[in-house]
N, C-alpha and C positions, 0 to 999 in steps of 0.2 A: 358765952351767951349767944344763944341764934337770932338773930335778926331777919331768918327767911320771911318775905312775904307771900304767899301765894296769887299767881294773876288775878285767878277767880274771885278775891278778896279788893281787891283794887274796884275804885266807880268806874262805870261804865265806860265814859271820856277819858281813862286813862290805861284801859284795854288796852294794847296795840291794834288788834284787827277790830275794835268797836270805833275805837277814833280813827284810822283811815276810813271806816264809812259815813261817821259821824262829818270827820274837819277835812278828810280828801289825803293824799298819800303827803303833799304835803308838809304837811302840821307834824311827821311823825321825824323823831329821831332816828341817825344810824341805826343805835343800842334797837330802840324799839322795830326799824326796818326787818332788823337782824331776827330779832325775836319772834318774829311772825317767820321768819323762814325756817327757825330752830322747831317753833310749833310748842314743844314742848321744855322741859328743864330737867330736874333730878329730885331728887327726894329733899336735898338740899338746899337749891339753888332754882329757880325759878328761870325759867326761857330770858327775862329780861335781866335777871344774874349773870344767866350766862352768857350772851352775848354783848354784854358790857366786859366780861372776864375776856374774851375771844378779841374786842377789839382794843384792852389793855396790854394784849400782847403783839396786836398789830402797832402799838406807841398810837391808838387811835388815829391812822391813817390808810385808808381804804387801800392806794396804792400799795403798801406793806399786805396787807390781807390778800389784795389780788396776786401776791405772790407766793403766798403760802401754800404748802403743799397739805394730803391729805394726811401725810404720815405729819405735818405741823402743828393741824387741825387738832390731830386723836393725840396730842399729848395734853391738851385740856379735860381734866376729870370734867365726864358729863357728854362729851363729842365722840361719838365713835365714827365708821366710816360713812355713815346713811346720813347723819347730818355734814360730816365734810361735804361730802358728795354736793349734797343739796345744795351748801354755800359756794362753792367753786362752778354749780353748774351756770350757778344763779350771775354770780359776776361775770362767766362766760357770755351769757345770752346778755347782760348788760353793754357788754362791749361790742356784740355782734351789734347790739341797737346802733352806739353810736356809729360805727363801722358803717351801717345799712344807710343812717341817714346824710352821711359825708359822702358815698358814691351815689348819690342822687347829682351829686355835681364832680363831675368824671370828668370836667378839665383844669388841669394842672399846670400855672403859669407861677406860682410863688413856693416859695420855700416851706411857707406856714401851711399852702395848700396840700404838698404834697406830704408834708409830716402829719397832718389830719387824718388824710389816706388813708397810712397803713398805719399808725401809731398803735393803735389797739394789739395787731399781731405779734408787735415787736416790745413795745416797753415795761412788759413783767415779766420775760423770759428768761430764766437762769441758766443759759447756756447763748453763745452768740449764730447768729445766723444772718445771712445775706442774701437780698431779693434784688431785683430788676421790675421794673414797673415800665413799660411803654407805651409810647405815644405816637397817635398820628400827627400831621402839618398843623393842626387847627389846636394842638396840644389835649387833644381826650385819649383819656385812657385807650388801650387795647384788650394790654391784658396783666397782669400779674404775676410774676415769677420766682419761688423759691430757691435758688441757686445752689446753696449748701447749706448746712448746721454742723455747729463742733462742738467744744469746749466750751469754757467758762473763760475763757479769755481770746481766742482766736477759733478762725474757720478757714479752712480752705477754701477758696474761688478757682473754678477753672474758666479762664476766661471763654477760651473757645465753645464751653456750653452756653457760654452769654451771649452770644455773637451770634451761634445755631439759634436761639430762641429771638432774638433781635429781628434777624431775619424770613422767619416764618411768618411772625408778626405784620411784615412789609412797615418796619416803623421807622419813622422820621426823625425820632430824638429818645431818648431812656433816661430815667432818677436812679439811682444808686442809693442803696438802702444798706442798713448792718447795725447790729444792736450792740451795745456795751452792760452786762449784767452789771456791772460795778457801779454803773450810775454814773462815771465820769464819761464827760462828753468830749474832751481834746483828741483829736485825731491821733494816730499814735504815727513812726514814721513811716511804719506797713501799710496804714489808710492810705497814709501821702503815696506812696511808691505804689499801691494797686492801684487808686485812683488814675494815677497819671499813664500809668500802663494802658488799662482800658479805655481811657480818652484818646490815646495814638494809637489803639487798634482802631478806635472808633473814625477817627478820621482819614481813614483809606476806605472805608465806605458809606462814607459822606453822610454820619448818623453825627447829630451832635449828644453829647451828654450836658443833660441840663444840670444837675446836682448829683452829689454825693449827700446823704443823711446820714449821721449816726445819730440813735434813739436809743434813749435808756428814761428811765421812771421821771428823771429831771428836768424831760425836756427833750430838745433836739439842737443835733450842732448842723448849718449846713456851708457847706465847702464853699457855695456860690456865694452866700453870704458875707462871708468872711473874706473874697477875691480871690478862691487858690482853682477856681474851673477857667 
């Protein structure tokens, strides 16, 4: 038995893009967000089918979706790459928002400030990578630094390109940043052992290191936090 409804058959109020102009963005569901960005559905399945289908495979959790790949996307009958696309471009540009509107306040005196910062770059990324973030006396930003990317479970750090870019900078203090795809947040005893490395490079030239982060989809752990800076 088919059950498909088609949108166009739905009142007006229960449109997706009729009710965002009717009740405001709002009033509208994920499913329905979703289905305004799908636009359309399948012969089958209707745009609000399938983006209810799309976020039953994310277990209906946005974070899970913001990880999905395109090749994750097009295994759902009805997705091909033009709507992946759409949906990955789309949580992209959501998170450049948030990102946009947290460096409107570019100094970094707490833990939860500085994991606001860069959290976007770092917490759905299926591979690990490690940044440096600097700071002048007054603790504002300078600037932001990619260090390495590797694996799915470790990265190489060379310190000494941390130290060149600390320097250029002319900065006062530096955060330590490094993501965990796995979601677990405990330091492992590599964090502990580079942590403390770059802190005793760091104090021979009288840069302090304010925090270490690691960041995965769960959260953030920070080193300062915990008493190990």
């Amino acid at each position: 038995m088919n059950n498909f409804i088609s949108i166009k058959n739905l009142a007006d109020d229960e449109k997706p893009r009729e009710k965002l102009t009717l009740k405001g963005k709002a009033a509208l569901s994920d499913v329905e967000l979703l289905a305004i960005l799908l636009a359309t559905g399948t012969i089958k399945k209707s745009a609000i089918d399938l983006a209810r289908e799309i976020l039953n495979k994310a277990n209906n959790d946005l974070n899970q979706l913001a990880r999905m790949t395109i090749k994750d996307l097009c295994t759902i009958d009805g997705i091909g790459p033009a709507k992946a696309i759409t949906i990955i471009a789309a949580i992209e540009l959501a998170g450049r928002k948030q990102a946009s509107e947290t460096k409107t306040k570019k100094q970094i005196k707490r833990s939860v400030e500085a994991y606001d910062y860069i959290r976007y770059r770092l917490e759905d990324l299926p591979h690990e990578e490690f940044w440096v973030i600097t700071l002048n006396r007054a603790s504002n930003v300078i600037a932001e630094h990619r260090i390495s990317e590797g694996g799915i479970a470790a990265t190489l750090v060379d310190v000494k390109k941390i130290f060149k870019l600390v320097i250029l900078d002319l900065a006062s203090s530096i955060v330590l940043y490094h993501n965990h795809p796995s979601g677990a947040l405990n330091p492992s005893e590599a964090d502990k052992i580079l942590t403390n490395k770059i802190k005793d490079a760091a104090k021979v030239l009288d840069i302090t290191v304010n925090d270490h982060l690691i960041i995965s989809n769960q959260g953030f752990y920070s080193f300062a936090d915990e008493g190990l800076m």
